[in-house]
LUMNUZA-84934 format. One record per residue: y, x, z of N, C-alpha, C, O in turn. Coordinates in steps of 0.001 Angstrom, whole numbers, plus 500000, padded with zeros to 6 digits. Each point is the difference from the previous one (the first is absolute). Layout:
LUMNUZA-84934
YXZYXZYXZYXZ ...
end
This chain:
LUMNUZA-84934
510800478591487223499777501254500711500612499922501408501010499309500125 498445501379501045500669499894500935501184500877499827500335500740499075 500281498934502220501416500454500175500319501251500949498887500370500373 501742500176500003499744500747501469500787499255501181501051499359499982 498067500954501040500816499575501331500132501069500832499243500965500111 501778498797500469499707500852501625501386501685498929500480500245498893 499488500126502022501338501261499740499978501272501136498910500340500462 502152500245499904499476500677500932501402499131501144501060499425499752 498262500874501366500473499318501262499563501111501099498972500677499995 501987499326500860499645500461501145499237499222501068500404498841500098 498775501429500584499365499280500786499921500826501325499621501170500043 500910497848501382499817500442501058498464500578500448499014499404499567 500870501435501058498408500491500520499869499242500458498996499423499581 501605499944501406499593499329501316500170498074500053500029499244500971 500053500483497595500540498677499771498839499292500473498940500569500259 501290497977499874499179498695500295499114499412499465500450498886499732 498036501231499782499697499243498715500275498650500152500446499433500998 499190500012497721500182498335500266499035499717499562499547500901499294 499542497796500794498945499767499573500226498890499124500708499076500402 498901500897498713500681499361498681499097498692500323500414498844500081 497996501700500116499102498498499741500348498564501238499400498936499849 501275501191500920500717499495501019501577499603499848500468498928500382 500058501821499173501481499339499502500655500812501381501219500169499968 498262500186500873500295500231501327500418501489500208499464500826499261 501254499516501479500103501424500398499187500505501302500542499886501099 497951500763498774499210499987500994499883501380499945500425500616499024 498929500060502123500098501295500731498869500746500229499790500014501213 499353500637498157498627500229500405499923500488500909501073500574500188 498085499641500823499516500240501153499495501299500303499880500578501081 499789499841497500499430501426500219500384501016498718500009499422498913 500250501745501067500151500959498999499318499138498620498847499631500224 501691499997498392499240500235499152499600500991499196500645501046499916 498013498688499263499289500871499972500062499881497786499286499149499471 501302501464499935499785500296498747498962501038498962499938501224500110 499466498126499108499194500428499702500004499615497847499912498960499348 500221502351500312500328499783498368498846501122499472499888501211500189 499188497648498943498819500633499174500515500091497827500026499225499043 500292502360501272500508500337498374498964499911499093499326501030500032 500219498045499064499027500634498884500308500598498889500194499566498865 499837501776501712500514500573497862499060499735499355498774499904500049 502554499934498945499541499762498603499541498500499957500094499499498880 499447499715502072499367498596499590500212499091499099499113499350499448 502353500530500306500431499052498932499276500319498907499175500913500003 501092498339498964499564500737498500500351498246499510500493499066500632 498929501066497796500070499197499151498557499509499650498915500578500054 501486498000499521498075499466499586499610501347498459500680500448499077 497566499795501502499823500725499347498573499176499194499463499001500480 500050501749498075499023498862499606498708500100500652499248499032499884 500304502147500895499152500669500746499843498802501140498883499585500307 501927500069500092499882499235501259500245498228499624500426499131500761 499220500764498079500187498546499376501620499335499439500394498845499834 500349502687499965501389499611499751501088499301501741500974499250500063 498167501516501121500789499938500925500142501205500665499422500934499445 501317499395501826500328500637500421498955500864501481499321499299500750 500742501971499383499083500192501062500349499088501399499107499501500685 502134500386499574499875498907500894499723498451499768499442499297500843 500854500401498339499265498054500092498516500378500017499284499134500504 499857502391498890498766499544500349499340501041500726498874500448499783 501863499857501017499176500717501094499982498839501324500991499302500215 498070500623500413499209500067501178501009499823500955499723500756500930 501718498383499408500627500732501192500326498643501097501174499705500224 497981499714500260499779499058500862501347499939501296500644498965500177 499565502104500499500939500145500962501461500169499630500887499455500657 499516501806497588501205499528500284500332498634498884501195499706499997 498227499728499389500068498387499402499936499156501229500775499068499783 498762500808501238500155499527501273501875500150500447500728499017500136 499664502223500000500942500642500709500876498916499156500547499022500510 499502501456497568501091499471499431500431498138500024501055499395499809 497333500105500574500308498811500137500630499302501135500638498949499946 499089501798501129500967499961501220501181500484500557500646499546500945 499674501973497968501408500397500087500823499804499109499946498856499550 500926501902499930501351500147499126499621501027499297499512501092500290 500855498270498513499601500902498840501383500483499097501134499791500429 498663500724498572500621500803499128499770500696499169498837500317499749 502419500236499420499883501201499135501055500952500610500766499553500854 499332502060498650500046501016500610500919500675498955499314500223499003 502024500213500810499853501165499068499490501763500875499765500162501198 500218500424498190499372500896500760500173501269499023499826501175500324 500526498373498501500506500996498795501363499876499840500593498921499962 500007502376499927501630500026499897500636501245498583499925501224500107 500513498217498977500390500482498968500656501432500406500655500321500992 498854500541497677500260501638500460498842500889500894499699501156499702 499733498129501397498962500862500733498853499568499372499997499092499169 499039501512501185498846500159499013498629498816500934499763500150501199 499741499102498197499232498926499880498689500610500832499137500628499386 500763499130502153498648500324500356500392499800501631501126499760500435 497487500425500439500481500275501452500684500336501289499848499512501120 501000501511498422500740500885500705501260498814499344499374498998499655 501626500876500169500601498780499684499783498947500452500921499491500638 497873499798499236499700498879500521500067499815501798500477499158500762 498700502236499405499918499934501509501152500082500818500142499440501087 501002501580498101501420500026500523500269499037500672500366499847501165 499311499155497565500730498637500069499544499054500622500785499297500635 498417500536499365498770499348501172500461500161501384500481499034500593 499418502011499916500633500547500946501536500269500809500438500649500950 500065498363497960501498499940500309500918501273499793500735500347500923 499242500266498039500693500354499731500705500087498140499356500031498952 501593499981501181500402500213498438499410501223499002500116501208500203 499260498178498736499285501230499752501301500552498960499878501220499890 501051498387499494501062500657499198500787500755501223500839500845499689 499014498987501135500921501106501027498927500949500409500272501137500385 498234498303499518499382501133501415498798500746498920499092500781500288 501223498760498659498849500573499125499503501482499990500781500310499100 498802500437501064500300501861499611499462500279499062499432501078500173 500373498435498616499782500315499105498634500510499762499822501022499337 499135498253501220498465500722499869499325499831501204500511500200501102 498251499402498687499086499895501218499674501430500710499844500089501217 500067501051497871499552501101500834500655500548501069499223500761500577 502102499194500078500893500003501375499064499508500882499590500672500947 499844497616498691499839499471500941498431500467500469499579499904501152 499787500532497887498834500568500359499736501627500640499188500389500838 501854500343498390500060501340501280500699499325501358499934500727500991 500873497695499236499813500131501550499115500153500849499955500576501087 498936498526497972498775499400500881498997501314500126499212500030500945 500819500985498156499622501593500465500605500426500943499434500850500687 501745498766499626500517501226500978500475500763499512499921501055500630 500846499039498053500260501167499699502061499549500146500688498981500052 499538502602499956501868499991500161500358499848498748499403500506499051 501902498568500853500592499934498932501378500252500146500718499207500608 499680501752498925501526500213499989500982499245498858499353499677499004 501631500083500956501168499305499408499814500560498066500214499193499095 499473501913500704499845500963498669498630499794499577499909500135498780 498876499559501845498972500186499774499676498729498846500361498826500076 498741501920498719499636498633499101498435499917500435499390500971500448 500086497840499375498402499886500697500089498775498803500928499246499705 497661500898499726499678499514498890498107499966500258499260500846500502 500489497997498992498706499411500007499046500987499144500417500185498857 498482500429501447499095500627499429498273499990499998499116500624500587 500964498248498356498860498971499666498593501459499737500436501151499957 498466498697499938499050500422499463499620499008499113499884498856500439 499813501470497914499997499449499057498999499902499244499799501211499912 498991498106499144499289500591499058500764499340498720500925499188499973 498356501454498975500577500413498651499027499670499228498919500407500426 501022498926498453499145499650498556499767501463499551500339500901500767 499122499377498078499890501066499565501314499729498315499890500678498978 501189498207501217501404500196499578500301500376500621500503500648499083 500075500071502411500415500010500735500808498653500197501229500042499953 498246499012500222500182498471500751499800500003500974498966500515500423 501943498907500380499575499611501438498969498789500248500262498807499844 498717501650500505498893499067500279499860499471501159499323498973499969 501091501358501134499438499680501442500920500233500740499962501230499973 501077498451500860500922500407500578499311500510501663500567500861500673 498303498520499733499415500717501096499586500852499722499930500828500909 499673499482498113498544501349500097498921499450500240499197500817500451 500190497643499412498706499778500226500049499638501639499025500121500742 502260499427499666500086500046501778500377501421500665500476499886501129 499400501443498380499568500884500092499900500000501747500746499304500689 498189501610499878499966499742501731501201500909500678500395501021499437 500091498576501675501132500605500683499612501603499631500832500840499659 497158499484500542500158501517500253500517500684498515500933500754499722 498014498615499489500162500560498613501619500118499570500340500751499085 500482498556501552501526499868499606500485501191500871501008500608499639 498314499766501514500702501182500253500138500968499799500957500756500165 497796499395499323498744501225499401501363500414498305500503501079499687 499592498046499888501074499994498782501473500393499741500580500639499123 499854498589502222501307500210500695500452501746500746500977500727499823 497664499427501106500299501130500796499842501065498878500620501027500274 498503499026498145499928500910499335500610500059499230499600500937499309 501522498476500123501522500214499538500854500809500205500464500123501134 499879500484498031501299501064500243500785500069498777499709500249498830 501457499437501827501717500180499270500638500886500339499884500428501149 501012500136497935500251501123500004501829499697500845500560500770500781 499874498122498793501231499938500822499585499942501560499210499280500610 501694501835499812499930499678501728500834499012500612500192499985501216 500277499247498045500211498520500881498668499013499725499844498931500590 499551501418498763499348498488499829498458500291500894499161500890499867 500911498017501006498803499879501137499033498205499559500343498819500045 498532501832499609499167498601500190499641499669500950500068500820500916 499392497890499361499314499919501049499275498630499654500497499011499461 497817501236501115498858499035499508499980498415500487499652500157501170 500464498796498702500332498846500639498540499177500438499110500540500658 500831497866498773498869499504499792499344499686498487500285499156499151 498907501698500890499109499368498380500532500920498806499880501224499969 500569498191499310500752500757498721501851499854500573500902500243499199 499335499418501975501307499753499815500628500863501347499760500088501204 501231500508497771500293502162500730501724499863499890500652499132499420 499720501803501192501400500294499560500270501389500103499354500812500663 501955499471498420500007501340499628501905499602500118500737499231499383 499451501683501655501949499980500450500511501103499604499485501076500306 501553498838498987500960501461499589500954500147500993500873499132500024 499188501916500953500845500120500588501537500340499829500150500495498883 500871499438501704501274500504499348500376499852499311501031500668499926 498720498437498849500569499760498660501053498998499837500615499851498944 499601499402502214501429498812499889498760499075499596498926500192499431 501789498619501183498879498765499586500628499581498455501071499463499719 497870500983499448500425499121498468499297499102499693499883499643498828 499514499813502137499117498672499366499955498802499326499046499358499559 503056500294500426500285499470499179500369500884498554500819499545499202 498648501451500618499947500550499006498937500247499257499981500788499054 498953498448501403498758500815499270499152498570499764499553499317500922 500330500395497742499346498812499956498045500505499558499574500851499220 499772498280501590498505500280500094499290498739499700500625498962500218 498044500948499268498990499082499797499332499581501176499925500592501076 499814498812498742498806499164501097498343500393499509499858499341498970 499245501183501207498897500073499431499199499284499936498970500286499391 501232498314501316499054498613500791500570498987498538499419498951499719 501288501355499797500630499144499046500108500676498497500629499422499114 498707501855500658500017500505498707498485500000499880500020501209499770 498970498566500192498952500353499781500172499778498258500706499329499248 498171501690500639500109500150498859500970500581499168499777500197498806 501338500106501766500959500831499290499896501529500197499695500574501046 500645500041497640500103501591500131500784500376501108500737499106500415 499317502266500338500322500528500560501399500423499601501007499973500708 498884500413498067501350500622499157500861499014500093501163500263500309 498497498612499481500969499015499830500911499297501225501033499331499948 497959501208501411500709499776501096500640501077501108500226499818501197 499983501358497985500683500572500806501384499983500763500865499355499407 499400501040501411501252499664500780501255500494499315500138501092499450 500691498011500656501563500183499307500581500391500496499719499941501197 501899500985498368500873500132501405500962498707499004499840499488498892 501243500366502283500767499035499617501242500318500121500879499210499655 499457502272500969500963500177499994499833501293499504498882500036499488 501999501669500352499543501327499688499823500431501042499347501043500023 501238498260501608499536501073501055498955499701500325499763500467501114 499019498679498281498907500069500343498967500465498882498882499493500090 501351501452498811499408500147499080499119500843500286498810499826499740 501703501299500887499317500898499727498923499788501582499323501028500021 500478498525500613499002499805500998499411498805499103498770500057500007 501575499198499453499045498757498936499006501530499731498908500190500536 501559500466498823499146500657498813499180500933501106499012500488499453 501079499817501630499300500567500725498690499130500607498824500317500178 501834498595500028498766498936500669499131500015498840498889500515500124 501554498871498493499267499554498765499284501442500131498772500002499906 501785501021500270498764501040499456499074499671501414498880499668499612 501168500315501368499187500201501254498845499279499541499000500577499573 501168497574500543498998499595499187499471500510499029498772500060500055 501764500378498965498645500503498726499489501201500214499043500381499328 501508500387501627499007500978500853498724499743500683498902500557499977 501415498783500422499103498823500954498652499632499765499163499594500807 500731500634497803499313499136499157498658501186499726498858499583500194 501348501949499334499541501414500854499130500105501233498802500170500231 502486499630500571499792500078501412498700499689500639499038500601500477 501532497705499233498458499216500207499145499717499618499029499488500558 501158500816498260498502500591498745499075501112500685498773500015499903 502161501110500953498686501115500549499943499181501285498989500355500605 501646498728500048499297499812501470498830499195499512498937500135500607 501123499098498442499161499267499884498767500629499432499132499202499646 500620502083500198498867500561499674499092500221501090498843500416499957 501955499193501163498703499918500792500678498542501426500117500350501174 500068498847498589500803498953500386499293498791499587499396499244500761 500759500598497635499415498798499210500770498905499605499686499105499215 501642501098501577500364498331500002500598499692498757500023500693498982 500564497942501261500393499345498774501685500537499710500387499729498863 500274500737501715501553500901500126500027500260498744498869500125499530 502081500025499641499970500922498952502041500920500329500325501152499712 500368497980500799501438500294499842500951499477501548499754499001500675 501075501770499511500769498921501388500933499811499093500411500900499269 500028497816500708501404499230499936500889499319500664499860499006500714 501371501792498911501032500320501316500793498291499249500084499744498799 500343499433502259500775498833499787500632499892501210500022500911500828 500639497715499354501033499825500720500997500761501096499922500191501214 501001500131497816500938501117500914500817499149501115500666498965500028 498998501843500691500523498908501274500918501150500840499880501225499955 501122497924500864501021500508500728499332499956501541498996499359500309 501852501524500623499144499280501328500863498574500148501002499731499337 498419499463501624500671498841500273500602500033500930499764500779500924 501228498323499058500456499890501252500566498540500770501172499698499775 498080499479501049500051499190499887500212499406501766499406500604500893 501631497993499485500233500330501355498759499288500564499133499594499225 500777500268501897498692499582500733500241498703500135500987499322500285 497600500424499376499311498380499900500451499239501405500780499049499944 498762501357501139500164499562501473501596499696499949500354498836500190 500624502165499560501634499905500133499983498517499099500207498937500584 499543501112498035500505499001499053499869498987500616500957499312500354 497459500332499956499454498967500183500005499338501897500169498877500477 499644502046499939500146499464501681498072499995500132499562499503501038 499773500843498301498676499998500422499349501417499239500275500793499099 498361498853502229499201501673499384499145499777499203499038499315500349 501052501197498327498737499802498957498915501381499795500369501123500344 498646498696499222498529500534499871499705499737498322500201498918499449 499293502279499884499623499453498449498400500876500493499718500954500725 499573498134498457498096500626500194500484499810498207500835499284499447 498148501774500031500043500635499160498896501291499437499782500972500724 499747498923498272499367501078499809500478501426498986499652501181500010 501290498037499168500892501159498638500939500675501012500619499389500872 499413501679498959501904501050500780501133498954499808500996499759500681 498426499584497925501881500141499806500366498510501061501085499966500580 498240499251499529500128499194500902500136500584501224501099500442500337 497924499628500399500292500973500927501625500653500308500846499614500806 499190501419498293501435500413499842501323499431500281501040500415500512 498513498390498927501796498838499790499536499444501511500815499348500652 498192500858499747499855499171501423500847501466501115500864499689500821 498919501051499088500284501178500302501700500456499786500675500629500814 499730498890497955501062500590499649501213498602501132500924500273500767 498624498623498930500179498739500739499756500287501781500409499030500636 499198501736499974499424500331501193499287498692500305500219499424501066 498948500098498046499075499312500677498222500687500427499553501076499604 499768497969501236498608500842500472499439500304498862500557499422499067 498335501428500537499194500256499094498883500984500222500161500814500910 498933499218498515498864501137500443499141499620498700499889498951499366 499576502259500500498983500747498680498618498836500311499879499880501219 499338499473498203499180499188500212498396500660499519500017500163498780 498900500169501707498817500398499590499685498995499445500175498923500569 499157501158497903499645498984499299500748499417498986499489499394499059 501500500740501073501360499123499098500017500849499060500674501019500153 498404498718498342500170500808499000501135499604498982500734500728499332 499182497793500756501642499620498884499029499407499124500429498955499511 498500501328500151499050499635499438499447498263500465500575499374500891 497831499861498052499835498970500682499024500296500885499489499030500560 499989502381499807498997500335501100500635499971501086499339500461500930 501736499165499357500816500568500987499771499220501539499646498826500118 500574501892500747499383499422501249501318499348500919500807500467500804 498823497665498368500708498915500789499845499691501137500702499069500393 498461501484500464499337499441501610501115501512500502500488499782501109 499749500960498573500900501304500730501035499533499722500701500097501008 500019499286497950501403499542499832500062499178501127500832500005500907 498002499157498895500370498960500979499949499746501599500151499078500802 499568502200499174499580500561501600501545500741499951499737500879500821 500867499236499019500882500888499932501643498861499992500984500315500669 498976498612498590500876499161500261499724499275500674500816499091500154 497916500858500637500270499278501039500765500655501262500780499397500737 498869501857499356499963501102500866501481499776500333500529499763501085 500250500441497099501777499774500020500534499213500438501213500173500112 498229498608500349500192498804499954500738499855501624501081499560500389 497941500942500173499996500002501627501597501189500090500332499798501167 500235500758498524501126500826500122500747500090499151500706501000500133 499627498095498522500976499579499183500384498177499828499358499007500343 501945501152498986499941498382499787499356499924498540499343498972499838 500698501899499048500073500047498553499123500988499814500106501164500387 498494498042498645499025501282499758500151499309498642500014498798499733 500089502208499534499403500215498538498542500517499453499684501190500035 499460497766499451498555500765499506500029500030498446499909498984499311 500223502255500215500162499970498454498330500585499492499275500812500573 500526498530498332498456500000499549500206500624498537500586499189499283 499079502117500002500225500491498888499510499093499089500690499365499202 497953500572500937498630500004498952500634499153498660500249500587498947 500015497689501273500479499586498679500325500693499117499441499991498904 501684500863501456500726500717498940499261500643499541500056500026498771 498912500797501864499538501284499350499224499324499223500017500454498856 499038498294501337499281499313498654500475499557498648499438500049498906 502079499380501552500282499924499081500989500997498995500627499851498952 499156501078501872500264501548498868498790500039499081500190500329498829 498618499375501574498838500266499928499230499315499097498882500171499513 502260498755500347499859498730499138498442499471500170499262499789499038 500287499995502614498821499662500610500129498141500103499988499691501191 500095499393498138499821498713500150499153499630501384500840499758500866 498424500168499427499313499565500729500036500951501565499771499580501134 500563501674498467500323500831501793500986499488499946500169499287500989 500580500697498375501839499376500322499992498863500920500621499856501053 498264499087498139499584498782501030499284500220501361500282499280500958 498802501701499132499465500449500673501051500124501621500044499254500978 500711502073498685501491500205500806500098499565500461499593500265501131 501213498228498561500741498971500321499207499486501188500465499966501140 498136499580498485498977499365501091499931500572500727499939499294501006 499993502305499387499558500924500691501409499776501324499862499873501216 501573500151497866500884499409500840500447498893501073500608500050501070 498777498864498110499969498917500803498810500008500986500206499533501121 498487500983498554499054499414500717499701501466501119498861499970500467 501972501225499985499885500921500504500891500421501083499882500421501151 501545499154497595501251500263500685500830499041500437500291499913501193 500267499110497712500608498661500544499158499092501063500474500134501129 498400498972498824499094499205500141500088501024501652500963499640500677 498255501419499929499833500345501331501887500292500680500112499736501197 500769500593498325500842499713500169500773499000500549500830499894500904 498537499270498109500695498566500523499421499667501309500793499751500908 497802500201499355499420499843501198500116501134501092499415499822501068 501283501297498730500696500642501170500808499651500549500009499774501210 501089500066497835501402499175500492500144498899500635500848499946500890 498183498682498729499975499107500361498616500223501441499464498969500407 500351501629499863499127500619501232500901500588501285499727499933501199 501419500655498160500522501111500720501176499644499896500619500852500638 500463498050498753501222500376499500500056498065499470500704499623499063 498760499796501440500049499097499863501168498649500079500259499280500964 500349500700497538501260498858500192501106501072499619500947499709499270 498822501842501400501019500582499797500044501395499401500308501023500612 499216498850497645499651500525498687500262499819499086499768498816499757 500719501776499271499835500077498522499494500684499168500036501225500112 499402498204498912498913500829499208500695499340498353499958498839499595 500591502270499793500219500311498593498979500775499270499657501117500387 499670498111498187499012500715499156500848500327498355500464499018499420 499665502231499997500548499960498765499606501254499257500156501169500355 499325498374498591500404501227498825501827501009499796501090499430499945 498758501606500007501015500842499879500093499956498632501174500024499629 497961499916499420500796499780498430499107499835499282498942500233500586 500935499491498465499359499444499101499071501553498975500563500692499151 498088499443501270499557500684499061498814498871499053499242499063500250 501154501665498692498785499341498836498898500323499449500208500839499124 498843498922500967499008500293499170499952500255498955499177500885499766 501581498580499032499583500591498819500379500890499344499474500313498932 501809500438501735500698501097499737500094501027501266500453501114499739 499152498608501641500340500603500545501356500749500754500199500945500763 500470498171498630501646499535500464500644499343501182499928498778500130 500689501965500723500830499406500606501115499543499045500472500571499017 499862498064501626500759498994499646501308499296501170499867499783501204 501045500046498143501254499680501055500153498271500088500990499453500485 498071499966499064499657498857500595500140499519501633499411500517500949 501590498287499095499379499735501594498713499649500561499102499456499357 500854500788501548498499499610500492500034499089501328500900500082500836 497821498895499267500065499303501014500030500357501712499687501138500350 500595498118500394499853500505501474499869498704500952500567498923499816 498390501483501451500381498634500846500425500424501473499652501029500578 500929498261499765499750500508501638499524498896500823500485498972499527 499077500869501083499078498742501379500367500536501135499766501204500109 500799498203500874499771499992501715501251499318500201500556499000499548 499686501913501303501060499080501556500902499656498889500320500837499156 500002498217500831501458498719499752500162499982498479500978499677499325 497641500813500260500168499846498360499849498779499585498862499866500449 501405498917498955499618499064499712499484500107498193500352500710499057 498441497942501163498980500483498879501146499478498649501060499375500030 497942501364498581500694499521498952499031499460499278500344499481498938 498294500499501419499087498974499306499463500670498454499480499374499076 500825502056500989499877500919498776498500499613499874499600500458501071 499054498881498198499221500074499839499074501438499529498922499870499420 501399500887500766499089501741499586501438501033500154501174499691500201 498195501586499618500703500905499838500053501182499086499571501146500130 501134498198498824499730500952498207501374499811499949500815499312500616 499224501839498085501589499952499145500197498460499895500846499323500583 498063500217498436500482499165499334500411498298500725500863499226499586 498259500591501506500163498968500764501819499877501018500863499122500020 499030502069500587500995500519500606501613500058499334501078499632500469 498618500891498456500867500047498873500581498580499905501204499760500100 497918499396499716500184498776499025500945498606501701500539498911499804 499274501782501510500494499369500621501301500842500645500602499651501015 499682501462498223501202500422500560500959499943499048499666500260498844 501606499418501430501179500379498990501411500959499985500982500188499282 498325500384502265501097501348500505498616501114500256498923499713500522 501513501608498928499516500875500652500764501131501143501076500580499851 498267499475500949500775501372501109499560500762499786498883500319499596 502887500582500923499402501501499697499342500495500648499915499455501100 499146501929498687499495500367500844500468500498501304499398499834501060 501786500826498779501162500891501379500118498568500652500467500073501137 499268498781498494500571498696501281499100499805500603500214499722501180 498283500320498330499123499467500601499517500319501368499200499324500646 501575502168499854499139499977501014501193499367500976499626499302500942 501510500877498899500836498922500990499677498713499868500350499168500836 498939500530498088499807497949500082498664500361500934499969499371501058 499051501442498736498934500175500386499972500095501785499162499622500818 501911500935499299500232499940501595500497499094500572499424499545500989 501887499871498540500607499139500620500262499125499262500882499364500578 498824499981498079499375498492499314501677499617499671500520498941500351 499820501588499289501702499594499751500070498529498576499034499676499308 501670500011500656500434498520499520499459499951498781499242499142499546 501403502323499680499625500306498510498099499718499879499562499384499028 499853500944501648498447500996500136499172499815498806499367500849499373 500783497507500358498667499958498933500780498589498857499351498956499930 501706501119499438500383498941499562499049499749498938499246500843499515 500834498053500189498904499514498801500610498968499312499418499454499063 
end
């Protein structure tokens, strides 16, 4: 098994890189230019659907199997015992920061940033899914069938709770939030389900816990809100139609608070993005960000606007982040073949014209990192705390001769993994530790 490398270290903003593939201490000539493509969810495990391999050994990905054979490869942890197994974690960490210090306990904070909405120090803000239901009351669909932004508002805006702290507000698709104002943040008090990961389970069986008594009696207020809900949107839908049957309230989240990316790091970063909650941590981080037309999170999603958009970053940051949903959501979806689909759509849309920007525009003095944020699976629909692979290619990377870029290849030539909180200091300035093998 690998080992871990790398710890936390302080690192000057303003330090020297060295260029490793030279032995030499050389000086680039011009600003470099960083550039990190996230694929959620990509990892996974060989499945029998795909001949007992993995969506990456058989997807389609010509440019970054190129990248890995010419850069430095690896494994990643990116999962950290106690916080909960998915994106918002990963990206923390990705991003250089510690996610056991900077965690807030829930993606929905980071998605009322990317609304615009105020969050005060007391306020709880909690994720509020639109749901359909079996006729067990099973959770069948955690979108609603995709449900469309309007139809989600149409649902959202015709809701009413009777507590006057609690304010919804309609997001993208089936995915809403609903904030209690004034109540003291108990979010480490209130344990909640994931609905992307229960399918098929009763409703009853996943209602929210308190974990302590000062959060009981608002538990039992939320739990009723949802099964109100269920009413509610039974009459909108009498003249509506959609697939909604219930909102389900999950991840209680704190606001965040987190210091700025530019201070830590000595450079200005940009995240393109189509979900809030990304968005958000780019936001909460004071890095650039903007709402994208087209970017459903979905695999319809419009890669030529992402990619118009990091290029755009490119020209007025050193560090752009392009994070791509879709994998994951297939393999919630337990979609074999869109999952593969994804992946291609990545390389041959987003990585692949990328590379030929940089090396157009930024030439000699670039880096380009490609990685899965965590491991989702197909046959359960599980996030998993598995490491996952990563490469980076450009200025002063020297190659590692990684033949492809899968778990399992990657895996089999590394024998340290890094953490995720190091990577973006190796990622900048290539420090000694970076890629031991």
């Amino acid at each position: 098994m690998p080992t871990l490398a790398g710890g936390n270290r302080a690192v000057p903003p303003n330090d020297t890189d060295t260029i490793e593939s030279s032995g030499q201490a050389e000086y680039p000539t011009q600003p470099r230019k960083h550039a990190i493509v996230i694929m959620d969810g990509a990892a996974d495990v060989p499945v029998p659907e795909l001949g007992h391999r993995t969506p990456l050994q058989v997807a389609d990905i010509p440019t970054i199997d190129w990248l890995a054979a010419r850069g430095r490869t690896g494994l990643m942890q990116t999962m950290y015992e106690g916080l909960p197994i998915g994106s918002i974690v990963a990206t923390i960490g990705i991003l250089g920061y510690d996610p056991t210090q900077y965690y807030p306990r829930g993606r929905a904070s980071f998605e009322a940033l990317a609304q615009g909405l105020s969050l005060d120090d007391d306020d709880l803000i909690l994720r509020c899914n639109l749901i359909s239901l079996d006729t067990e009351c099973r959770i069948s669909d955690f979108t609603s069938n995709q449900i469309s932004d309007q139809d989600a508002r149409a649902i959202i805006d015709g809701l009413r709770f009777a507590d006057p702290r609690v304010e919804v507000y309609s997001g993208q698709s089936y995915r809403n939030l609903l904030i209690v104002r004034g109540v003291g943040c108990l979010a480490g008090q209130i344990e909640c389900y994931e609905p992307h990961t229960h399918i098929g389970v009763s409703v009853d069986d996943l209602m929210m816990r308190a974990l302590d008594e000062r959060a009981a009696e608002l538990v039992d207020d939320l739990n009723e809100m949802m099964r109100n809900s269920i009413d509610q949107i039974g009459r909108i839908n009498d003249t509506r139609h959609t697939a909604a049957d219930m909102i389900w309230l999950w991840s209680a989240s704190c606001p965040p608070r987190m210091p700025g990316f530019t201070s830590r790091f000595g450079a200005r970063g940009a995240v393109v993005a189509g979900l809030d909650f990304m968005r958000g941590i780019a936001l909460a981080m004071g890095m650039q960000t903007s709402q994208i037309q087209g970017a459903t999170g979905y695999l319809d999603t419009d890669l030529r606007q992402k990619l118009r958009y990091a290029r755009n970053y490119l020209q007025h940051n050193d560090v752009v982040v392009v994070h791509v949903n879709a994998p994951d959501e297939e393999a919630h979806l337990h979609r074999a073949a869109n999952k593969v689909r994804a992946i291609e759509r990545i390389d041959h849309e987003i990585v692949g014209p990328l590379l030929d920007f940089l090396n157009a525009n930024h030439s000699g003095h670039y880096r380009l990192a490609v990685l899965p944020d965590h491991t989702t699976r197909l046959s359960d629909g599980q996030h998993t705390a598995d490491p996952v692979p990563y490469l980076i290619y450009g200025d002063g990377i020297a190659a590692d001769e990684v033949p492809g870029f899968d778990e399992l290849t990657v895996g089999a030539a590394t024998r340290q993994c890094l953490r995720s909180y190091d990577f973006m200091q190796v990622f900048l300035r290539m420090d000694h530790y970076a890629h031991p093998k």
